[in-house]
KEKE-3310 file (N, C-alpha, C; in steps of 0.2 Angstrom, whole numbers, plus 5000, padded with zeros to 4 digits):
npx = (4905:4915:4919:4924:4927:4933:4944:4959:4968:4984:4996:5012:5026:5044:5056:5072:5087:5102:5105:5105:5090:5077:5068:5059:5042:5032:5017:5014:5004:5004:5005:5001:5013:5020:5027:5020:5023:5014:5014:5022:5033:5037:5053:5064:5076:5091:5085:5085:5072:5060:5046:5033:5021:5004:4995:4987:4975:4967:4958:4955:4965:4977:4974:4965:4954:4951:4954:4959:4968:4987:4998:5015:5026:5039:5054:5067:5084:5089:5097:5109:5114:5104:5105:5096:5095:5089:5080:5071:5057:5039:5025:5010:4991:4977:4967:4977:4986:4978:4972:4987:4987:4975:4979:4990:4985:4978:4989:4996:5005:5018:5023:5026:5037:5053:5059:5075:5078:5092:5096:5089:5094:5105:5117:5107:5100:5085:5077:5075:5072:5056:5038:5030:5012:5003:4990:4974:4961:4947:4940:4922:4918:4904:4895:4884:4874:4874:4867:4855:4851:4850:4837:4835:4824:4821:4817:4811:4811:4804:4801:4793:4794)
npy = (5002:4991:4984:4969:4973:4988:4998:5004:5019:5025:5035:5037:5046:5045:5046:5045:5040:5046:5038:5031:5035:5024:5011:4999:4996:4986:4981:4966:4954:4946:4930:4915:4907:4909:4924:4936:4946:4959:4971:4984:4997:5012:5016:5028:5037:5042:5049:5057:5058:5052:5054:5045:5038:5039:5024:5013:4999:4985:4980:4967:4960:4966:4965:4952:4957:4961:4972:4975:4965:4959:4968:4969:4981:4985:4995:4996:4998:5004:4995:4993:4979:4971:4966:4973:4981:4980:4995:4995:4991:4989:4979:4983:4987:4990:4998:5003:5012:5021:5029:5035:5044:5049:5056:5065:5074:5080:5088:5080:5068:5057:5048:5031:5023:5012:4998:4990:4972:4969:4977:4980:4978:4982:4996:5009:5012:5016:5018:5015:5026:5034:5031:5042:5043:5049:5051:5043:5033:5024:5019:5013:5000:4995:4980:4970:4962:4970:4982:4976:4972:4984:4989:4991:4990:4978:4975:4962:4957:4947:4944:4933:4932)
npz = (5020:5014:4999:4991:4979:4979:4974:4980:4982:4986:4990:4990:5000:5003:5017:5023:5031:5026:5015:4998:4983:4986:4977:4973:4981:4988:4993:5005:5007:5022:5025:5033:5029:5017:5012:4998:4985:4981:4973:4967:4967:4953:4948:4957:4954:4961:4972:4987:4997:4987:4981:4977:4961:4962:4971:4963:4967:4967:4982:4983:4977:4985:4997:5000:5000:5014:5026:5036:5038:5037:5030:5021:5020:5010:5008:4994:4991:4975:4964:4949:4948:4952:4962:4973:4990:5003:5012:5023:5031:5036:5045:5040:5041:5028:5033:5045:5035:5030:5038:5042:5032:5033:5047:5041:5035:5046:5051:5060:5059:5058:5050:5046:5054:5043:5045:5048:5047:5052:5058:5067:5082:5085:5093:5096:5085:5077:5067:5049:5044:5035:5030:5022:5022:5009:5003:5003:4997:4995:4981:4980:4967:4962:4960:4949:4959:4970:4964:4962:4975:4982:4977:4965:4951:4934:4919:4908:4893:4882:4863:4851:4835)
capx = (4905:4921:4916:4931:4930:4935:4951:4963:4971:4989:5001:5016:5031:5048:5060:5075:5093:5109:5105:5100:5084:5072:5063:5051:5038:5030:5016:5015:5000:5005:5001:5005:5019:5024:5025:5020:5022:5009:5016:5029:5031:5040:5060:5066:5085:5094:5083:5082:5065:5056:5038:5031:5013:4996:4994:4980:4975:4961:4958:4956:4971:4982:4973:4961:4945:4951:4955:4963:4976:4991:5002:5023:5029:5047:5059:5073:5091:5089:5106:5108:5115:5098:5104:5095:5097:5085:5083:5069:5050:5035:5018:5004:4987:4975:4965:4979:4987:4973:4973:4991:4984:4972:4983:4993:4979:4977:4997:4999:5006:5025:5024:5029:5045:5054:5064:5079:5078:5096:5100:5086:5099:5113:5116:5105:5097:5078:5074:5080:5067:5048:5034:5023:5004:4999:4984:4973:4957:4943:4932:4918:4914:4897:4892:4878:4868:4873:4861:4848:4852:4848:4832:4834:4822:4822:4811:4812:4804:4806:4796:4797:4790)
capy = (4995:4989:4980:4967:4977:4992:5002:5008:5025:5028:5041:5036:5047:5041:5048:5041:5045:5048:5030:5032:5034:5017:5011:4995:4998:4980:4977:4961:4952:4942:4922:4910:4903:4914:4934:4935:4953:4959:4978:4986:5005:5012:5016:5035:5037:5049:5055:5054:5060:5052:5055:5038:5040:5036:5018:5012:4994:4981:4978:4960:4957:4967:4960:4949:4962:4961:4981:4973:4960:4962:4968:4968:4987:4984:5001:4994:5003:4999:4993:4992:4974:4970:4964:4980:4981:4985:4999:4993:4987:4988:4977:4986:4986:4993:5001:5007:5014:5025:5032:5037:5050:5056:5061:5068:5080:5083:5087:5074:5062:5057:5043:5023:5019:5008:4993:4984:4968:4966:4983:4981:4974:4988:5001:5018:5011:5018:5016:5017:5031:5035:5031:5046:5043:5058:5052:5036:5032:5020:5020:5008:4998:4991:4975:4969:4962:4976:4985:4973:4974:4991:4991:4993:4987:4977:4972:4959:4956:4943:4941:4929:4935)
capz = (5017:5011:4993:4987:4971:4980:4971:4983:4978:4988:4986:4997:4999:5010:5019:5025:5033:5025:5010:4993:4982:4986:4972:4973:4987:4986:4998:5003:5011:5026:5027:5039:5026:5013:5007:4990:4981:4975:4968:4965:4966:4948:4951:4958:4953:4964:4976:4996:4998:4982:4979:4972:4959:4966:4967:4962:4966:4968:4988:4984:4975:4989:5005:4998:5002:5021:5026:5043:5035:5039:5024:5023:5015:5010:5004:4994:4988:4970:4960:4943:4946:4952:4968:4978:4995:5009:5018:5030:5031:5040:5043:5043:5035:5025:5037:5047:5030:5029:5047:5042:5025:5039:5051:5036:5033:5052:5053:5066:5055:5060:5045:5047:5051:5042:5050:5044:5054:5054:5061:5074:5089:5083:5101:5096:5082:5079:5060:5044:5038:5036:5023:5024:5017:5007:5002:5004:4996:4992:4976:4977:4961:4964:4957:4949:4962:4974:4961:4963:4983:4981:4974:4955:4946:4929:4917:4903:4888:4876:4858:4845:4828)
cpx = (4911:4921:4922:4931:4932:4942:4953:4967:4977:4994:5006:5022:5035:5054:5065:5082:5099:5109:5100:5093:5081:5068:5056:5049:5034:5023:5012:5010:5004:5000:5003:5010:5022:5021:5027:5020:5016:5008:5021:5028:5039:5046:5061:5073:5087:5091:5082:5077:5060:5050:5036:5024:5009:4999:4990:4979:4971:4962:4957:4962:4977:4980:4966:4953:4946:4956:4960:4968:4982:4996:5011:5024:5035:5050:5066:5078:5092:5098:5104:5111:5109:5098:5103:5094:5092:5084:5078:5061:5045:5028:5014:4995:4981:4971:4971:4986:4983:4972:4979:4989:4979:4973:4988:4989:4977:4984:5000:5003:5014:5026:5024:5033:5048:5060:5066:5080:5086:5099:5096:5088:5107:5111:5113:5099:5086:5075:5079:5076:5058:5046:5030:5017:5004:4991:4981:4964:4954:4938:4929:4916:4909:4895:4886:4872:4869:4867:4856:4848:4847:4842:4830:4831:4822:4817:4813:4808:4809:4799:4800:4792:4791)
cpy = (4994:4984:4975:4969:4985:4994:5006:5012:5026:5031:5040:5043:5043:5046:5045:5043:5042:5037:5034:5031:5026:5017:5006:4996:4992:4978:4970:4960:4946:4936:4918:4908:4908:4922:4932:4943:4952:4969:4979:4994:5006:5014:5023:5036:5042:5055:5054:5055:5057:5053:5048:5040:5038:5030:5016:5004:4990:4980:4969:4958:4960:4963:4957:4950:4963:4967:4981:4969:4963:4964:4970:4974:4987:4989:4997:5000:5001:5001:4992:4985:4967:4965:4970:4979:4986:4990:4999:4991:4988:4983:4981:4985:4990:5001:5008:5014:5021:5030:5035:5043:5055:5060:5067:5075:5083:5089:5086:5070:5062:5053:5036:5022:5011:5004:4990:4980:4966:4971:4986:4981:4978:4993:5006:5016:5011:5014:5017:5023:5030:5035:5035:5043:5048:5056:5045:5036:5027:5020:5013:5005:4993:4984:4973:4968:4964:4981:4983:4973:4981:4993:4992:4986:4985:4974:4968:4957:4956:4943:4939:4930:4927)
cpz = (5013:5005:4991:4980:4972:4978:4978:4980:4984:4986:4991:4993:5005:5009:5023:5025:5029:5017:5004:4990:4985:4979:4974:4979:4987:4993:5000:5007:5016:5028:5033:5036:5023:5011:5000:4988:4976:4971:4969:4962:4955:4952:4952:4957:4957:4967:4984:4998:4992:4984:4973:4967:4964:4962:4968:4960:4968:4978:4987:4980:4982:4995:5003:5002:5010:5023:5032:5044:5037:5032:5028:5018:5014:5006:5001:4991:4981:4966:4956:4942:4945:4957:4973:4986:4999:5014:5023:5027:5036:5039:5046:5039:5032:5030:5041:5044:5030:5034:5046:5036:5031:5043:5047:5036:5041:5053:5058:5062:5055:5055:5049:5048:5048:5046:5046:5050:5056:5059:5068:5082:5088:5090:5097:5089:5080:5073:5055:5037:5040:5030:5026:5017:5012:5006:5003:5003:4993:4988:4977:4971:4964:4958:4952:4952:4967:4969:4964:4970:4984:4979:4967:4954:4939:4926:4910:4899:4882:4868:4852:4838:4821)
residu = (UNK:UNK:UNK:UNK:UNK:UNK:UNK:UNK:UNK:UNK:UNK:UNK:UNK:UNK:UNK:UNK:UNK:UNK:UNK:UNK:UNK:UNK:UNK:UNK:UNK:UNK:UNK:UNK:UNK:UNK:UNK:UNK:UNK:UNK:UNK:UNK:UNK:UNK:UNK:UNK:UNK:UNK:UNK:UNK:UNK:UNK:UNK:UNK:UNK:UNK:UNK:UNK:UNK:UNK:UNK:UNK:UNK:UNK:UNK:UNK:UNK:UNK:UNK:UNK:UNK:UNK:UNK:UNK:UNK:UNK:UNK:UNK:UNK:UNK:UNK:UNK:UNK:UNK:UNK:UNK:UNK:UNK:UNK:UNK:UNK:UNK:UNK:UNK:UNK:UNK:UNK:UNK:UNK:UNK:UNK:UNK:UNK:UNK:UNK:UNK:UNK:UNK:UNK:UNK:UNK:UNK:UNK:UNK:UNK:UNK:UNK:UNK:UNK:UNK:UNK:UNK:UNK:UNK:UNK:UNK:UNK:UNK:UNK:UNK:UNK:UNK:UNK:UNK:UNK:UNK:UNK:UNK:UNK:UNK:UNK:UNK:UNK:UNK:UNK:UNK:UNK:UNK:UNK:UNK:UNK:UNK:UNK:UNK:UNK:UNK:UNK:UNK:UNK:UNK:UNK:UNK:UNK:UNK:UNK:UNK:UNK)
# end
């Protein structure tokens, strides 16, 4: 049961050929009009392989409680002018987020690739790298009248002296 107060826990790492660290990891939920960010991974300075934290974030704020949304993962080159330059993207969604940390732990897991769409129509061109899962989890926080759902009883009692 997928709660919209569910906490999603990801641990992304990324890999990617011969281009520097990435920093913001931003995913974005997909509308009919516009992509709006809704995170932003912290910055790795000088490393091809970073390791990002767990990121820990409400399911209704990233895909508004829908586990099968489609989200937009964007890897950029970060520059200290603060014009950072992308090194690809993928949509994917919560659900199949999840299924990649599983296969992680099976050691099937080839990762995500990411796409730069301008380098998609280049001769030999495959990706521009992989976001491995590591980990991917869902805490439930339960509501109050998920309690009451549940059969919790309460009792009231008022007096006026």
């Amino acid at each position: 049961n997928n709660n919209n107060n569910d906490n999603i826990n990801n641990t992304t790492t990324n890999s990617h050929n011969n281009t520097p660290s990435p920093p913001p990891l931003p995913p974005t939920p997909l509308s009919s009009s516009k992509l709006v960010p809704v995170y932003k991974t912290e910055v790795r300075h000088n490393e091809l392989n970073p390791a990002f934290a767990p990121v820990v974030v409400g399911a209704l704020l990233i895909a508004n409680g829908d586990f099968n949304r489609q989200l937009r993962i964007e890897v950029y080159d970060y520059e200290a002018s603060g014009k950072h330059k992308l090194i690809g993207g993928a949509d994917i969604s919560l659900t199949a987020l999840a299924a990649l940390a599983k296969d992680k732990n099976t050691g099937d897991q080839e990762g995500l690739p990411l796409i730069h769409p301008d380098k998609v129509k280049k001769r030999g061109y495959k990706n521009s790298g992989y976001l491995m899962v590591d980990s991917f989890t869902v805490d439930e926080r339960y509501s109050f009248l998920d309690y009451i759902k549940g059969g919790a009883e309460m009792s009231f009692m008022v007096a006026i002296d």
